[in-house]
N, C-alpha and C positions, 0 to 999 in steps of 0.2 A: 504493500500500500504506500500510494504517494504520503508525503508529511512536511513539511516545513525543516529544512536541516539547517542547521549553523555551520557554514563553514567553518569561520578561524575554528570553531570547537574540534571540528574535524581535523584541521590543520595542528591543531595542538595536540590532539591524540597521538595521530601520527609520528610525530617529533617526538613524544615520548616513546615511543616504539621504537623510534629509532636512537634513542639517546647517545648511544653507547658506541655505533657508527660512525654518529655524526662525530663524535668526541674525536674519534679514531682519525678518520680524513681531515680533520679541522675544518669542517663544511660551515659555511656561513648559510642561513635561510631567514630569506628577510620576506616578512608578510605586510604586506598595505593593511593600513589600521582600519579601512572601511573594508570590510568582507560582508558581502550579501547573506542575507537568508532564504533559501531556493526553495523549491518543493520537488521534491525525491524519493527516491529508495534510500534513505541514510547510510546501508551497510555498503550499498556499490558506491554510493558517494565517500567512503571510507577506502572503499577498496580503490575505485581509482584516483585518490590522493597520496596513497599508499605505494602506487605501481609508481606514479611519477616521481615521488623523493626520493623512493628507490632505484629505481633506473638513472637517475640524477647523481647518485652517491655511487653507483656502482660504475659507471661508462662516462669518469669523470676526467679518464686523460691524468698528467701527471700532474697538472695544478689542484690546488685547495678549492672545492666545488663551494660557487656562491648560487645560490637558488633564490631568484625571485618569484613570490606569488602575488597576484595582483588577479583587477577583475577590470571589466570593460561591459556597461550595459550597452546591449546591440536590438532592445525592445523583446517583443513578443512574438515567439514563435509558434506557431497553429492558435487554434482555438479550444 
């Protein structure tokens, strides 16, 4: 069932999942302080926030990975 998700909340779960990772790489992740509230599946909203830090941290080349998350309203899409 769709529901109303919190990003950053998600984005903060995440980061703690990954804590110990991030530690490791010296990854910087910087999140924009306005994060929307969507309407979702929160667990796939989980999951693919999940798949991108982690492919972000992992296929990061020999530099210290910086991860920006940001949002861009682009309107309503279907009805």
């Amino acid at each position: 069932p769709f529901e109303e998700v919190n990003i950053l909340e998600i984005i903060e779960e995440v980061q703690e999942d990954f804590k110990l990772y991030i530690k490791e790489t010296n990854a910087i992740i910087i999140v924009k302080d306005e994060m929307p509230l969507i309407l979702g599946i929160r667990f796939r909203i989980k999951q693919l926030m999940h798949n991108l830090i982690s492919n972000s941290l992992k296929f990061r080349g020999i530099k210290h990975p910086v991860i920006k998350i940001g949002c861009k309203e682009l309107g309503v899409i279907g009805n």
